[in-house]
N, C-alpha and C positions, 0 to 999 in steps of 0.2 A: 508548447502548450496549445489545448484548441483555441481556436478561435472564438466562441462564442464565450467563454466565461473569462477569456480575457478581455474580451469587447467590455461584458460587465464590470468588473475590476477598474479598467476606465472611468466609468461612468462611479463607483462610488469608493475613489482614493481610501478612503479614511475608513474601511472596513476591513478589522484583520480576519473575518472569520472567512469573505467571500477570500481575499488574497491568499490565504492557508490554502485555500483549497485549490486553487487556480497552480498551488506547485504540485499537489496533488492529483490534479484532473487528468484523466486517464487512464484507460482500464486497466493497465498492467504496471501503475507506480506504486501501489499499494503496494501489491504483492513483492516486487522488486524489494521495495525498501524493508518491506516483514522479512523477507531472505537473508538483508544484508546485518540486518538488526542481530538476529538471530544466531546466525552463520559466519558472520565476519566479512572479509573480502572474498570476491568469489573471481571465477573466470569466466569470460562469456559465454562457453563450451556448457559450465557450471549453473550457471542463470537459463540458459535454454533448455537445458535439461529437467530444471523443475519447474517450468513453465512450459511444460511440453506442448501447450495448442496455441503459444502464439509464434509468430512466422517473427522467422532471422530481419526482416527490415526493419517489421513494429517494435522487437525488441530494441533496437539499434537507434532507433526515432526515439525513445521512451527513456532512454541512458540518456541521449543526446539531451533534452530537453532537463532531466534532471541533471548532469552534468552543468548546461547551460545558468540553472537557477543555483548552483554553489552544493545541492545535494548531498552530490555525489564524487566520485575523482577518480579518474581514470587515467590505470597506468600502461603503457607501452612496454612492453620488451623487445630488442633489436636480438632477435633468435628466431629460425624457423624452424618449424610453423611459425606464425606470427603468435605471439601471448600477449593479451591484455585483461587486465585486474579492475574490479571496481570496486571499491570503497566507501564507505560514508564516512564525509566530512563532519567535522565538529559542528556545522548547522543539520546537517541530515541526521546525525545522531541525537540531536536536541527534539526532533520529529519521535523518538522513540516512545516517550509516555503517550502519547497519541494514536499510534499505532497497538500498544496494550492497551488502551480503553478500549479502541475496536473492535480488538481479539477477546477482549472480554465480552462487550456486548453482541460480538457473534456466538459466541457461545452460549450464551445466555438468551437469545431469542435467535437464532437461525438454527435449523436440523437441516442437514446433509445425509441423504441415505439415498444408495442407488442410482447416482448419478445425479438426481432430485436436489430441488434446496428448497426450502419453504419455511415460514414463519413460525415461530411459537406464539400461538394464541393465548390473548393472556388469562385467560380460564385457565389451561395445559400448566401456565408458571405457578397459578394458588396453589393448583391441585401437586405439579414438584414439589412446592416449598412446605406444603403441611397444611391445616386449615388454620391453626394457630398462628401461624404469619399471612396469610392470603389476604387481608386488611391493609397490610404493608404494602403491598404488592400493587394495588388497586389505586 
C-alpha cells in the first residue's frame, strides 16, 4: 500500500470508507481486480498482457500488496517455465459489487475516444437522457 493513505488510515481507525480504499489505492488494483472479477484466474503472463503499459515490477508490487491484504491468492506451479495463478479470494470477490458501481459510473460519465478520456458534462447527460428525464438528472 502507499504510504500516505496508510499514514491516513492511522490517524482515523474507525473509517471504513478511507480503509476500502487504502486496499485499493494504486493505480493498477482496480484494473487487476476488474480482470480477475471478470475473467477468473489468470497468469501473470495473462495480467501483463492486458495491462500492457505497466512494467513487470509494478505489477508484481501490486499482486504483492493485494495478496498481502487477503485479496488475492497466488498459486505456484513447480514446472518450468515457472507458472503462477492469481485468484480472488472470497474477500476480493466480496469487492465485486464495488467494482460494478465503478464500471457503471464510468460509463455513465467518462468518454474514452482516441486515446483521450474526459468527463461527461452534465448538460451532455440531460441532453442523452431526453428532456423529459433531464430534471432527474440535475
Amino acid at each position: 500500500m502507499s504510504r500516505p493513505r496508510a499514514k491516513l488510515t492511522n490517524n482515523f481507525p474507525g473509517c471504513p470508507v478511507e480503509s476500502t480504499l487504502s486496499l485499493l489505492d494504486g493505480k493498477w488494483k482496480g484494473v487487476i481486480l476488474y480482470h480477475l472479477i471478470t475473467e477468473g484466474t489468470l497468469r501473470f503472463s495473462e495480467l501483463q498482457r492486458r495491462l500492457s503499459s505497466v512494467t513487470q515490477r509494478m505489477l508484481t508490487k501490486q499482486l504483492r500488496e493485494m495478496e498481502e491484504a487477503g485479496i488475492v491468492s497466488r498459486t505456484v506451479f513447480p514446472v518450468v517455465p515457472p507458472r503462477v495463478d492469481y485468484a480472488l479470494t472470497p474477500l476480493g470477490r466480496s469487492l465485486e459489487p464495488v467494482v460494478q458501481a465503478l464500471l457503471q459510473w464510468g460509463e455513465t460519465h467518462v468518454v474514452c475516444r482516441n486515446g483521450t478520456r474526459s468527463m461527461v458534462a452534465l448538460a451532455e447527460m440531460a441532453e442523452a437522457v431526453g428532456p423529459d428525464r433531464s430534471a432527474s438528472v440535475a
